[in-house]
C-alpha positions as a Python dict, from the first residue, in 0.01 Angstrom:
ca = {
    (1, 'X'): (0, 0, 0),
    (2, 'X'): (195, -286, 140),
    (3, 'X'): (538, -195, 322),
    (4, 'X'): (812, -462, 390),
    (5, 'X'): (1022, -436, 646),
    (6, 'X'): (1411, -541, 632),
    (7, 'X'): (1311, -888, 775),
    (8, 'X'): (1049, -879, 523),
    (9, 'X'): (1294, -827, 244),
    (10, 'X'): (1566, -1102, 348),
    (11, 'X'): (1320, -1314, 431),
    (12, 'X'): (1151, -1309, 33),
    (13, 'X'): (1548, -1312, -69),
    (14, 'X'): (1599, -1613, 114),
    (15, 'X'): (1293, -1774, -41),
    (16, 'X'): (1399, -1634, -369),
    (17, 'X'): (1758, -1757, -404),
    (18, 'X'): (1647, -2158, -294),
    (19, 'X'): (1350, -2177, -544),
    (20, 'X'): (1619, -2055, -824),
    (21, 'X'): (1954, -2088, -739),
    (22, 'X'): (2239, -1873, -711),
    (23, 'X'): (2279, -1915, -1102),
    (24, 'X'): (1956, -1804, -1227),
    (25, 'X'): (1943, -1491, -979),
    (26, 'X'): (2113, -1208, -1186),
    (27, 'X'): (1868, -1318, -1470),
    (28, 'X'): (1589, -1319, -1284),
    (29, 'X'): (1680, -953, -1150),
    (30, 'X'): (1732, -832, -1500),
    (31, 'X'): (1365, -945, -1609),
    (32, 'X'): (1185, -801, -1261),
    (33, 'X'): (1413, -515, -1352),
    (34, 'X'): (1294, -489, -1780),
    (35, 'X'): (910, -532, -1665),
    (36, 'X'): (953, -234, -1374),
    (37, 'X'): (1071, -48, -1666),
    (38, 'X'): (808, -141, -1918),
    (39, 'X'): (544, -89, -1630),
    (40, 'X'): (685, 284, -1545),
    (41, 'X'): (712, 358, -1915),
    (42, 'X'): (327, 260, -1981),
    (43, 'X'): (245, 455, -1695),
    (44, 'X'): (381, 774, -1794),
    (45, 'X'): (196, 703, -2132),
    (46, 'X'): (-147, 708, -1982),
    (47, 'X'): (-75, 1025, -1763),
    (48, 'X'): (19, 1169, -2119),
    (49, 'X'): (-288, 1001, -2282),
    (50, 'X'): (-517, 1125, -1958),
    (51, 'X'): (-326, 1487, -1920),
    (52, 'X'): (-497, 1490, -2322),
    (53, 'X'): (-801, 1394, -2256),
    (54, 'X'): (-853, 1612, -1937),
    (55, 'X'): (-718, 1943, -2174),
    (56, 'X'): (-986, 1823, -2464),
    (57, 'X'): (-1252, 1812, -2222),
    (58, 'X'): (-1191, 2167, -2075),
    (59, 'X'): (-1142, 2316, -2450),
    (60, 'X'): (-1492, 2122, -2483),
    (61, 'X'): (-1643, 2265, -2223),
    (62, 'X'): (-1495, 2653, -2264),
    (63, 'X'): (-1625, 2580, -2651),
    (64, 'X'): (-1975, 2512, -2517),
    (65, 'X'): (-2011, 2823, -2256),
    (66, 'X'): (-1908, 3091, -2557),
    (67, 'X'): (-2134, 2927, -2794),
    (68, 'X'): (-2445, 2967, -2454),
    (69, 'X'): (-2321, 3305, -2410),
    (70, 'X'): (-2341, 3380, -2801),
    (71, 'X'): (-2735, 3206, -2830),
    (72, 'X'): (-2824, 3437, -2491),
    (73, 'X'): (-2709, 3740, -2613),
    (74, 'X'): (-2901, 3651, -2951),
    (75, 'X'): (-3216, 3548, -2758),
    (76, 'X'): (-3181, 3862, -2569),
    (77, 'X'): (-3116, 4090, -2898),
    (78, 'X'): (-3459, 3900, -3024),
    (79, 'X'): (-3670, 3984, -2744),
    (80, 'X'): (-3534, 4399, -2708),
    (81, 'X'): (-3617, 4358, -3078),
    (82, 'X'): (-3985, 4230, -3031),
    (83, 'X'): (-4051, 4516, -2780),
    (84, 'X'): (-4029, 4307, -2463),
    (85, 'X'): (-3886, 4393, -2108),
    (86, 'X'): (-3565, 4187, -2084),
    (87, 'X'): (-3475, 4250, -1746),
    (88, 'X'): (-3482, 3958, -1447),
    (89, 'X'): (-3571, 3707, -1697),
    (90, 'X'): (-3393, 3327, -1827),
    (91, 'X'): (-3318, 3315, -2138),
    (92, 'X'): (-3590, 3028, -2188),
    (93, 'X'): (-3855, 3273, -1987),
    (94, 'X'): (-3759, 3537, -2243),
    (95, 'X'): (-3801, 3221, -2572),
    (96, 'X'): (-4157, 3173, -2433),
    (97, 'X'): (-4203, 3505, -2444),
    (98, 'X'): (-4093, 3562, -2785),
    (99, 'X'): (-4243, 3282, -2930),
    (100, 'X'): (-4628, 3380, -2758),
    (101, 'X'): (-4555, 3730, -2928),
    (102, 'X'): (-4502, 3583, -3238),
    (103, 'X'): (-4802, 3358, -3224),
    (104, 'X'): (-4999, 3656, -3128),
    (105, 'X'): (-4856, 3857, -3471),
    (106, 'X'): (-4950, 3526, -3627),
    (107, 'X'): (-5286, 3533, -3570),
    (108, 'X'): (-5345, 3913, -3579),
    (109, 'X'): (-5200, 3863, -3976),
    (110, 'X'): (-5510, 3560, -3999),
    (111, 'X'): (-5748, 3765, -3863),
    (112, 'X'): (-5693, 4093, -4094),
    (113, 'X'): (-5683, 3836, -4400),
    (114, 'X'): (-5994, 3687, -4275),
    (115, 'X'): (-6172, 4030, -4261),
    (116, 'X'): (-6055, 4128, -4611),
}
């Protein structure tokens, strides 16, 4: 950010008070002052609006990891259920799984309607 120094500052003073005159300086203090204001106030409203956003996004994303946790547990339920070992495996090694046994029971149930 830029710093001014106090020769800095009397220097921009100086400049300030011949371009608009020793009449027009309070006015011109009280408008810099009113748009510092508005500027400050508009900042604190996007903190708010961004503070919002950032505590959506993490109720979002705590949302998301029950709902995982809820699908593994279900996956994992599935494949006890199905008769197959459940230990060191993904969730998505234990959906192939699953689905190959049911293909298997699929065409085991073909087969013994073929045959009859």
């Amino acid at each position: 950010m830029l710093s001014l120094g106090f020769g800095e500052v009397v220097f921009v003073l100086i400049i300030v008070l011949v371009l608009f005159g020793p009449n027009k300086l309070p006015e011109l203090a009280r408008a810099v002052g009113g748009a510092l204001g508005e500027f400050k106030t508009a900042q604190k409203a996007a903190e708010f609006d961004l503070s919002g956003f950032d505590e959506l996004n993490r109720e979002i994303a705590e949302k998301k990891k029950q709902e995982s946790a809820a699908l593994n547990e279900k996956i994992l339920k599935m494949a006890e259920d199905a008769g197959i070992q459940t230990e060191g495996k993904t969730a998505d090694e234990l959906l192939v799984l699953i689905s190959a046994k049911m293909n298997d029971g699929a065409d085991a149930i073909e087969n013994s309607k073929e045959e009859a």
